[in-house]
FILOPA-632182 format. One record per residue (C-alpha): y, x, z; residue in three letters. Coordinates in Angstrom, 2 decimals, decimal comma. Each point is the difference from the previous one (the first is absolute). Layout:
residues N
<sepa py="Y" px="X" pz="Z" residuo="ALA"/>
...
end
This chain:
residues 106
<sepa py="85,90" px="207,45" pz="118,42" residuo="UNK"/>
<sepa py="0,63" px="-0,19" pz="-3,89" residuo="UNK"/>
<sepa py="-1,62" px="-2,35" pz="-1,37" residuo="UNK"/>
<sepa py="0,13" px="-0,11" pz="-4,41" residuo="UNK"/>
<sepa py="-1,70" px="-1,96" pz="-2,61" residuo="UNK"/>
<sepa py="0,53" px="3,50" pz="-2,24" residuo="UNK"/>
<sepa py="-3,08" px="2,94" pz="0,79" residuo="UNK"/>
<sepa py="2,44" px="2,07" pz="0,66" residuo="UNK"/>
<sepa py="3,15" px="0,81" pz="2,29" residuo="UNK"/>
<sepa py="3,04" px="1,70" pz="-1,89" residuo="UNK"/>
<sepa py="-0,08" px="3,53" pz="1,34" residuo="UNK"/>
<sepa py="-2,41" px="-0,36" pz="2,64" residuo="UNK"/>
<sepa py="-3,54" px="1,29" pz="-0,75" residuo="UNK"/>
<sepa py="-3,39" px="-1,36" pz="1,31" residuo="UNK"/>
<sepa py="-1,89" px="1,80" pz="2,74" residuo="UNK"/>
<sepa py="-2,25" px="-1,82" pz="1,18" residuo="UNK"/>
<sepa py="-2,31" px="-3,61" pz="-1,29" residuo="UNK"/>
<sepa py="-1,11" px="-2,45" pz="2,75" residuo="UNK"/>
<sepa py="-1,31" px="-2,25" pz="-1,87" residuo="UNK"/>
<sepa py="1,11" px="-3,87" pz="-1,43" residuo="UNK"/>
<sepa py="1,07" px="-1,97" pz="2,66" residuo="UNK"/>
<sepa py="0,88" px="-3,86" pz="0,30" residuo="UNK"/>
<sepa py="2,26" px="-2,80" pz="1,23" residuo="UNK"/>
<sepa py="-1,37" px="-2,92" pz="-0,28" residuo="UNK"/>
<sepa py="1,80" px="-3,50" pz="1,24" residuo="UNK"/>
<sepa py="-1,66" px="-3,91" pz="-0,81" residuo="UNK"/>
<sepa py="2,19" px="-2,84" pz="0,78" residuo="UNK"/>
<sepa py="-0,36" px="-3,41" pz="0,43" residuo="UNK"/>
<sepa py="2,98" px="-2,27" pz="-1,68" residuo="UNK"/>
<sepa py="0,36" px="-2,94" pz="1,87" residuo="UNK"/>
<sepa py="-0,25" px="-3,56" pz="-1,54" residuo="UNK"/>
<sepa py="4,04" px="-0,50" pz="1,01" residuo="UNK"/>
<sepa py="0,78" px="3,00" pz="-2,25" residuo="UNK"/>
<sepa py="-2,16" px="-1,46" pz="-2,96" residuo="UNK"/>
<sepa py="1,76" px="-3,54" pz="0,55" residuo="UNK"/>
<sepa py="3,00" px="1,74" pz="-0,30" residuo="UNK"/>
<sepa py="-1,06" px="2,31" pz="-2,98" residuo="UNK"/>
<sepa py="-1,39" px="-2,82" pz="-2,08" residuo="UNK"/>
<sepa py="3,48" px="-1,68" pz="0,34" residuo="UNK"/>
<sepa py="1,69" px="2,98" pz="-1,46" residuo="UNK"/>
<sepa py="-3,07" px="0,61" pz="-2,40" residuo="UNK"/>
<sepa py="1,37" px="-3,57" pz="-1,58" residuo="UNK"/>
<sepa py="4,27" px="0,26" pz="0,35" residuo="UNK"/>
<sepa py="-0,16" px="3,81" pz="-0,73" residuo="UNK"/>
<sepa py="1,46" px="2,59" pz="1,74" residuo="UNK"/>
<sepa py="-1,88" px="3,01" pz="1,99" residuo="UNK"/>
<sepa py="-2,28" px="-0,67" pz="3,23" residuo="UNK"/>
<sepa py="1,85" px="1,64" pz="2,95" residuo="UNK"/>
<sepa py="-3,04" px="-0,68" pz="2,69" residuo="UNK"/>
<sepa py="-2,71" px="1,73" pz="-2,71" residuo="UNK"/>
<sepa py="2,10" px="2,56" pz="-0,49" residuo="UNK"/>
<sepa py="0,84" px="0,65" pz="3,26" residuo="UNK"/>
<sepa py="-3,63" px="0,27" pz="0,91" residuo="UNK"/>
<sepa py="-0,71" px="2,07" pz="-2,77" residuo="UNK"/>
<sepa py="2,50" px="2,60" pz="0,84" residuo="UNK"/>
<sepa py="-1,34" px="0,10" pz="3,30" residuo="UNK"/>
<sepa py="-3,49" px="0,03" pz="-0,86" residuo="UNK"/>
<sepa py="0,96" px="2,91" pz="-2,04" residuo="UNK"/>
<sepa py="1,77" px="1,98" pz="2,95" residuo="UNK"/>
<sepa py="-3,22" px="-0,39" pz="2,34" residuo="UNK"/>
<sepa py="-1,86" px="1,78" pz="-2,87" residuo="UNK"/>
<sepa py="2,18" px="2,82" pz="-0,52" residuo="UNK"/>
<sepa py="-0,10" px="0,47" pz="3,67" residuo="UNK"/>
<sepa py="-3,43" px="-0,11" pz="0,73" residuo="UNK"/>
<sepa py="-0,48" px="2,44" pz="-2,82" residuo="UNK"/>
<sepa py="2,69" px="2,58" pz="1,31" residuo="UNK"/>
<sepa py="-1,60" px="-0,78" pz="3,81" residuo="UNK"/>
<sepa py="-3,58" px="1,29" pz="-1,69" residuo="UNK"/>
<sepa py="1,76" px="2,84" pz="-1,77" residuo="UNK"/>
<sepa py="1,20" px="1,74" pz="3,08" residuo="UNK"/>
<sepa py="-2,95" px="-0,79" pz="1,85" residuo="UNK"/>
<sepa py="-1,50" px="2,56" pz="-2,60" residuo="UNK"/>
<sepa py="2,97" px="2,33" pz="0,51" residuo="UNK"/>
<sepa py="1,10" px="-0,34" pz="-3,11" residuo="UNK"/>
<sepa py="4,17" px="-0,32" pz="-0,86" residuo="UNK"/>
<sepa py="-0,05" px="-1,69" pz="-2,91" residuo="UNK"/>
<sepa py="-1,88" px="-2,84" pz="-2,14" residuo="UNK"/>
<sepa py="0,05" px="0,49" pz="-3,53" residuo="UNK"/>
<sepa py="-1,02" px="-2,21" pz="-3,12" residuo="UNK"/>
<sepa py="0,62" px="-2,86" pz="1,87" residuo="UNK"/>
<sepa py="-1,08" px="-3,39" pz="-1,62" residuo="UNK"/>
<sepa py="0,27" px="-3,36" pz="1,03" residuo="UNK"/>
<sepa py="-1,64" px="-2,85" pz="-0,71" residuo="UNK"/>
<sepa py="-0,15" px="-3,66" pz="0,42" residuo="UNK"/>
<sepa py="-2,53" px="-2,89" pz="0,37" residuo="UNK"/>
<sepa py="-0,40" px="-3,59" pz="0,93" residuo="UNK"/>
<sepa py="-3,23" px="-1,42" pz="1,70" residuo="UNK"/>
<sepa py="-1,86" px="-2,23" pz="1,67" residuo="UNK"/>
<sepa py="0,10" px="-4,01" pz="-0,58" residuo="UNK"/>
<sepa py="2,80" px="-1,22" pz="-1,88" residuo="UNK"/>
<sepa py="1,12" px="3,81" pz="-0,22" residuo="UNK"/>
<sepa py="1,65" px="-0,69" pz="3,20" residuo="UNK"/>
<sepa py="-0,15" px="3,98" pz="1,40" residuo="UNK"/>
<sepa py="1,98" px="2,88" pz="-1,26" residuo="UNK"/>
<sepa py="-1,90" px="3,50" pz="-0,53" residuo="UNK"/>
<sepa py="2,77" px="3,24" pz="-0,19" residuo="UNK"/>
<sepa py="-1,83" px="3,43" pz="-0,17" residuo="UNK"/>
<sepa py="1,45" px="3,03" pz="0,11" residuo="UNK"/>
<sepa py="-1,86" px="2,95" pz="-1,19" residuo="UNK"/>
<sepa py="1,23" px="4,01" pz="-0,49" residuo="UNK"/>
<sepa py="-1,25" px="3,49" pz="0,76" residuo="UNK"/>
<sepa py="0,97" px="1,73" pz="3,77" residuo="UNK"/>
<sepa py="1,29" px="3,16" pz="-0,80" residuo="UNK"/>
<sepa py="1,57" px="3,13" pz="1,60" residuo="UNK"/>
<sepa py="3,23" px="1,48" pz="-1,53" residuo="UNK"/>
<sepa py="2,35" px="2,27" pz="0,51" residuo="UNK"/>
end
């Protein structure tokens, strides 16, 4: 599966539209992980543990979106965008969605 951020694939040609599909992932960050974060907030430096979770936050929702492409029979996802939120109390939950078009080409 090819999956793009650009509308189109470099000398493929679109067949077929299934439609905009989604990945969508929330996570919860733990209260050890902000402890840990606020500490490096204040001596500097880059959070390892919210990055970590952010990366794989990010993987779930590229998965689940390919998973719902192919369920359409589609073999590629383009204009893929992602976005990111915090929520709930305290912004304490990470939002990642992944959003594109399912699409045949050949």
């Amino acid at each position: 599966m090819i999956l793009t951020t650009t509308s189109t694939v470099e000398g493929k040609q679109v067949v077929d539209y299934h439609g905009v599909v989604f990945g969508e992932v929330i996570s919860g960050v733990n209260f050890i992980k902000d402890f840990f974060a606020g500490i490096r907030n204040i001596v500097g430096g880059r959070s390892g543990s919210y990055e970590s979770e952010l990366l794989k936050a990010r993987d779930k929702a590229m998965q689940e979106l390919e998973q719902r492409a192919a369920a359409l029979g589609a073999n590629a996802v383009i204009g893929i965008d992602v976005d990111y939120e915090v929520l709930g109390q305290d912004n304490g939950m990470l939002m990642v969605t992944a959003s594109g078009t399912a699409v045949t080409i050949v």
